[in-house]
C-alpha positions in Angstrom: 10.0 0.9 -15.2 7.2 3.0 -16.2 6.8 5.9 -14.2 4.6 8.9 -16.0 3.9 12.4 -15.6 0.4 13.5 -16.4 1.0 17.1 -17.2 2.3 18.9 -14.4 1.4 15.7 -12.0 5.2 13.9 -11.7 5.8 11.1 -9.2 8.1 11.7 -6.7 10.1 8.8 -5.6 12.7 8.8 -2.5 16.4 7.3 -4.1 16.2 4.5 -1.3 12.7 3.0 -2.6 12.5 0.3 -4.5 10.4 -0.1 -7.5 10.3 -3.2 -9.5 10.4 -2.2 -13.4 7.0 -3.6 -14.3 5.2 -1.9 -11.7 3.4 1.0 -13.1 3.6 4.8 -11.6 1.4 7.6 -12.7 1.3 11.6 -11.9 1.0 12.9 -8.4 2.5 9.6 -6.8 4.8 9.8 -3.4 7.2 7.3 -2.5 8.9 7.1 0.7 12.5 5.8 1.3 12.7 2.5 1.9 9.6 1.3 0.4 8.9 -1.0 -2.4 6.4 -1.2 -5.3 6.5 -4.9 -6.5 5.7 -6.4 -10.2 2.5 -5.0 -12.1 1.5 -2.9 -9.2 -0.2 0.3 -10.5 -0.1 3.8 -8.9 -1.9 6.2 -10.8 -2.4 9.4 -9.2 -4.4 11.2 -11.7 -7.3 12.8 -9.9 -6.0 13.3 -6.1 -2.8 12.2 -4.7 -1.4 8.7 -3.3 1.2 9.0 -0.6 3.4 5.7 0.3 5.4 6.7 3.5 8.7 4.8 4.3 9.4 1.5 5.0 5.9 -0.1 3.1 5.6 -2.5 0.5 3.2 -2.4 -2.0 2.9 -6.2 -3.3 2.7 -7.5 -6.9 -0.6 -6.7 -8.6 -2.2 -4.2 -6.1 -4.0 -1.1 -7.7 -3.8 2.0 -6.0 -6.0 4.7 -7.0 -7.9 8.4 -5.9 -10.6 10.6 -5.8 -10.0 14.3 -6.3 -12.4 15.0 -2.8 -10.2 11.6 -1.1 -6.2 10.9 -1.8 -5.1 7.6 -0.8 -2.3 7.5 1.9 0.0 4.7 3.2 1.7 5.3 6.1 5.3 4.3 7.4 6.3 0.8 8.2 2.8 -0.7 6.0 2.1 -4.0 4.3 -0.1 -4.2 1.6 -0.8 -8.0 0.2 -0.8 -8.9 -3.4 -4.2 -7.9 -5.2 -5.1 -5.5 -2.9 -7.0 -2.2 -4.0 -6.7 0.8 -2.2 -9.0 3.6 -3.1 -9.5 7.0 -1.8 -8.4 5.9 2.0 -6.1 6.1 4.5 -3.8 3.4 6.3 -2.2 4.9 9.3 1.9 4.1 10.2 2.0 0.5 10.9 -1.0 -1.1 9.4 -1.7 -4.2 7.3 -3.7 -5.2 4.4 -4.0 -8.6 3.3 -3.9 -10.3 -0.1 -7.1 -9.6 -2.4 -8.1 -6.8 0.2 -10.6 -3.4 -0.8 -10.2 -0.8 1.1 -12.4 2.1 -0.3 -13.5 5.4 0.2 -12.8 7.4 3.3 -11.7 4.1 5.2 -9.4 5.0 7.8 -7.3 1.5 8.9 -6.0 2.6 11.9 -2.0 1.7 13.5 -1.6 -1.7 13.9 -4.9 -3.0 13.0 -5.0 -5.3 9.9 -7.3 -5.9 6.8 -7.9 -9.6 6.0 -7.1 -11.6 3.0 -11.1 -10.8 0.1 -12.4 -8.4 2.7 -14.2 -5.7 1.5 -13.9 -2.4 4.0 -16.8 -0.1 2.3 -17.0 3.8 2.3 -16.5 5.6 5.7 -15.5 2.1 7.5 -12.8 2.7 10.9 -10.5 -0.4 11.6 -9.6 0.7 15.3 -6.2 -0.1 16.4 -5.0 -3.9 17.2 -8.5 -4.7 15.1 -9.0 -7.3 12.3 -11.7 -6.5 9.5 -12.5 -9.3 8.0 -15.4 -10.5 5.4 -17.5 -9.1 2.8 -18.9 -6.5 3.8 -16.4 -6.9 6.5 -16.9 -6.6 10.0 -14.4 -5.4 13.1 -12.8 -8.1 15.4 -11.6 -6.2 18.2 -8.0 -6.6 19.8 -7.1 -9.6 17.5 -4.1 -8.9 15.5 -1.1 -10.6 17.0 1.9 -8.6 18.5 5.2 -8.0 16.8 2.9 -9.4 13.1 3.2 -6.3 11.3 6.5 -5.5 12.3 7.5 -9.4 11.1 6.5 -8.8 7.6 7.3 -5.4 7.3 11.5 -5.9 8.4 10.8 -9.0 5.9 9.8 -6.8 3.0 12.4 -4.1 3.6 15.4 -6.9 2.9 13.7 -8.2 0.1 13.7 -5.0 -1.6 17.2 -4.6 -0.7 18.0 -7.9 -2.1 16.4 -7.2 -5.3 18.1 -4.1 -5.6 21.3 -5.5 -5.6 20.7 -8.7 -7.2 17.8 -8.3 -9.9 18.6 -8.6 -13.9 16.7 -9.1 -16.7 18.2 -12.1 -19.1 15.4 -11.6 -21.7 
C-alpha cells in the first residue's frame, strides 16, 4: 500500500486498522484502531492534519484532504460512503456520510446525525445531532436519521475489514 512521508509529516497508523493496499496515505495522517481505509481512497495530510478515530471506515474512492487554518477529523465509530470528500471539517464520534457526499470547510457533522448520498454541506454548515443534510446546497432535516442506522453499518464495516484482513490476496 502506499503510505508516504512528506518530510517530517509520517502517517501514523494503529496495528488493528485496516488499510486496503491501493488506498493511498500521505504525511500527517492518523488512523485509529479498528478502522478501515478501503481501495483508492486518498489521505493526504500535507498542509494540516486528518485524524480517523477508531472503529470508522473510510469507503473506496473518498478523498480526504486539509487546510493548514482547518484539519479534517473523523471521529470514533464513523461511516463515510464511497466518493465522498471530506475537507477541512469535522465529523463528530458516531456520524455518517453518504456516498458522493462534500463536506467542506469548517462543517461540524454532529453525533449521530448523517450526510446524504450528492449533498453538498458548504463552509461553516452544523448538522445538529439525529439531523439529515441533504441536497445541494444542502439543507438540515431535523430529528430524521433512524435509530440503531449508524451503529448497523458501522459493526458491518468493522467485520468486513476483519475479513479482508484475513482473507485478502492478490493473484496478479
Amino acid at each position: 500500500m502506499p503510505i508516504y512521508a512528506l518530510g517530517d509529516l509520517e502517517p501514523q497508523i494503529h496495528p488493528d486498522a485496516f488499510v486496503h493496499p491501493d488506498a493511498v496515505v500521505i504525511g500527517d495522517v492518523r488512523i485509529g484502531a479498528g478502522s478501515s481505509i478501503w481501495p483508492c481512497a486518498v489521505l493526504r495530510g500535507d498542509g494540516g492534519y486528518i485524524s480517523i478515530g477508531e472503529r470508522t471506515s473510510i469507503q473506496d474512492g473518498s478523498v480526504l484532504h486539509t487546510t493548514p487554518e482547518d484539519p479534517t477529523t473523523v471521529g470514533n465509530d464513523c461511516l463515510v460512503g464511497h466518493i465522498v470528500h471530506l475537507e477541512g471539517c469535522t465529523l463528530e464520534d458516531g456520524a455518517f456520510v453518504g456516498n458522493g457526499a462534500i463536506v467542506l470547510h469548517r462543517v461540524i457533522v454532529r453525533s449521530g446525525a448523517l450526510v446524504g448520498a450528492n449533498a453538498v454541506v458548504n463552509n461553516d454548515m452544523e448538522v445538529p445531532s439525529g439531523a439529515m443534510a441533504l441536497g445541494i446546497p444542502a439543507k438540515i432535516r431535523p430529528d430524521s436519521v433512524p435509530e440503531g442506522m449508524i451503529k448497523f453499518g458501522v459493526d458491518a464495516y468493522i467485520e468486513r475489514a476483519q475479513f479482508f484482513k484475513k482473507n485478502l490476496r492478490r493473484i496478479d
